[in-house]
N, C-alpha and C positions, 0 to 999 in steps of 0.2 A: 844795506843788505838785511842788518836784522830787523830793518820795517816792512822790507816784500815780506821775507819769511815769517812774519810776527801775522799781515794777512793771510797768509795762505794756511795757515794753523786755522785761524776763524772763518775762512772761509771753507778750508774740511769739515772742521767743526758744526759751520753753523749746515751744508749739506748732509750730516750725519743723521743731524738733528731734524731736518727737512723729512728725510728717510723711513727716519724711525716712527715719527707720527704719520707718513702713510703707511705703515703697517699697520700701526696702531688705529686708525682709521677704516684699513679694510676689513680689518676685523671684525670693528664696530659696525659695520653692515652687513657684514653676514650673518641673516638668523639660525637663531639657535635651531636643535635638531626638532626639539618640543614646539615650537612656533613654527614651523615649516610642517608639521606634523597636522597641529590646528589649523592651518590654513587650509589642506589639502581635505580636514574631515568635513570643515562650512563648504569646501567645493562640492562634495560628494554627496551631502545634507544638498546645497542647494539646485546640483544638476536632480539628485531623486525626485524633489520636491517639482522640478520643472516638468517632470517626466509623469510623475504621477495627476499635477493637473492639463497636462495634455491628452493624456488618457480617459480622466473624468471628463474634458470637453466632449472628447469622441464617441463615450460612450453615450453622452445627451442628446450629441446630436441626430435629427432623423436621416442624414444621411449615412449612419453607422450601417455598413452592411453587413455586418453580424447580428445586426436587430431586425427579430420578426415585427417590429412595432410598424401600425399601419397608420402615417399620418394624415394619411388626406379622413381616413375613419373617423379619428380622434375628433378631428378639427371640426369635423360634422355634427358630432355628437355633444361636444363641447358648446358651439352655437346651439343647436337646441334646449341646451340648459339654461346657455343667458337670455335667451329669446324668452323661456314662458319664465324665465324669476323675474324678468324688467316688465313684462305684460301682465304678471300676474300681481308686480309691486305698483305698477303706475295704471288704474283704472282698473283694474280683472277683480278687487274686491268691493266688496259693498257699506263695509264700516269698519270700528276699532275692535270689535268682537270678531268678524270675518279673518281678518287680519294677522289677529292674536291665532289663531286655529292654523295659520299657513304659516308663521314668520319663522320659523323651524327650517321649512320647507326650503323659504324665500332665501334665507340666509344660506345653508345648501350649497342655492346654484348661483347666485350673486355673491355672499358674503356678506359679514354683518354690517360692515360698513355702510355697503350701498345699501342694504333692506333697510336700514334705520334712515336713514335719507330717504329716500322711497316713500316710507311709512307717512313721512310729515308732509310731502308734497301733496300726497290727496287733499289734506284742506288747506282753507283758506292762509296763505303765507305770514301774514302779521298777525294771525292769533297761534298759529301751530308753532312758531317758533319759540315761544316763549310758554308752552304747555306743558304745564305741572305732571309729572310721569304718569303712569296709569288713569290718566284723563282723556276719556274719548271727545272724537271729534265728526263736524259732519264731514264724509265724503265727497267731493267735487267734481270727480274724474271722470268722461265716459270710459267708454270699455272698448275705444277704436285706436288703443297703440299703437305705434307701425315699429319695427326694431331690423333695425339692417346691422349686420355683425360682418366681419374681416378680422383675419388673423394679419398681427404685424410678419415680417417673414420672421420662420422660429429658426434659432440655432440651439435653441434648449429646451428640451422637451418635459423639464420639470420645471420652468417655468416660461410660459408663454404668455403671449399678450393679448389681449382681443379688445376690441373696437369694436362698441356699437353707437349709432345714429339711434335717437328716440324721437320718435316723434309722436305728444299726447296730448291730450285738448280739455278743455277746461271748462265747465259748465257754471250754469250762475246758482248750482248750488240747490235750487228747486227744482228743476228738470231738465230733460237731456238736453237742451238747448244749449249749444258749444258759445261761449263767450271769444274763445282766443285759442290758439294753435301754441303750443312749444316745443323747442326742440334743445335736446340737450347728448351730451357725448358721455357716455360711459367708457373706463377703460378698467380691466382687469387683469388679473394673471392671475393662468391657469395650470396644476400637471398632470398634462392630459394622459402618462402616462397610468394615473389612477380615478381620474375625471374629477376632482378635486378642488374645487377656488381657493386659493392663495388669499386674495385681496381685492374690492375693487373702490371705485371712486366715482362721483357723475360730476357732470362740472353742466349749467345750462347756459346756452346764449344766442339763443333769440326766444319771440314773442311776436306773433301775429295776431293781429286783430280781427274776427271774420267780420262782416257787414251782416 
């Protein structure tokens, strides 16, 4: 008898015990009033946060119909800016003096990037690459550019994309006589809501040979 009774003491006991550390337990998971507090202000911080850039998207986009902004304009006007800086950077000048009078210009409606790339494509590739700054160069380029521009589709109107095809021909240097045809891809961003260049970049890849 006194060894049933002797476990039943420890087995109250030791369920007492079991008991009292799940209190003790659920306690320990429930947070405090100040951390439930923080938790609820990063919610409130981070729905704003979501709301306010969902907002700036819509306000970019040209489908905003609270915006008098007229995109197919822009996009027009835009293209005739990279049109004459790429025809005006690749054959439209006559030397490093010429050049120097428009790079203002050039850079403008291309950007400095392209206009200094631009700049060293008129002459000949393995002396202009390696020319000591303020050293002019001859010019090689005729003056028959071709420049096909497209906009990527825009969902942001301060910063858009454009695409153009160049196609510019290469003389031997004495006279108009075209040596070889190239073609190369420019890409820029634009905000066309100020008519503005951001940045551009040419990248070339091909070379014809004319007969």
């Amino acid at each position: 008898m006194n060894s049933e009774s002797n476990n039943l003491k420890v087995t109250r006991i030791t369920l007492i015990v079991i008991a009292i550390l799940g209190v003790i337990l659920v306690f320990l998971k429930v947070p405090k009033t100040n951390e439930l507090n923080g938790v609820k202000s990063q919610i409130t911080a981070t729905n704003t946060e979501i709301q306010d850039a969902k907002a700036s998207a819509k306000s970019a986009s040209p489908l905003n119909n609270n915006s008098n902004f007229n995109l197919v304009e822009a996009e027009g006007n835009v293209q005739d800016k990279v049109n004459k800086g790429i025809k005006m950077g690749l054959g439209g000048l006559k030397n490093t003096k010429d050049y120097n009078a428009h790079k203002e210009e050039i850079a403008s409606l291309v950007g400095q990037n392209l206009a200094n790339k631009m700049y060293k494509m008129n002459g000949y590739p393995n002396y202009v690459y390696d020319l000591p700054k303020g050293k002019s160069f001859k010019f090689i380029l005729s003056k028959n550019t071709i420049v096909y521009t497209a906009f990527e589709k825009v969902t942001n109107i301060h910063n858009a994309k454009v695409l153009a095809i160049v196609k510019y021909q290469v003389t031997d240097g004495n006279s108009s006589k075209v040596q070889y045809d190239r073609l190369c891809l420019a890409e820029l961003r634009y905000d066309l809501t100020n008519q503005k260049v951001i940045d551009g970049q040419l990248t070339q890849f091909y070379q014809g040979i004319n007969q």
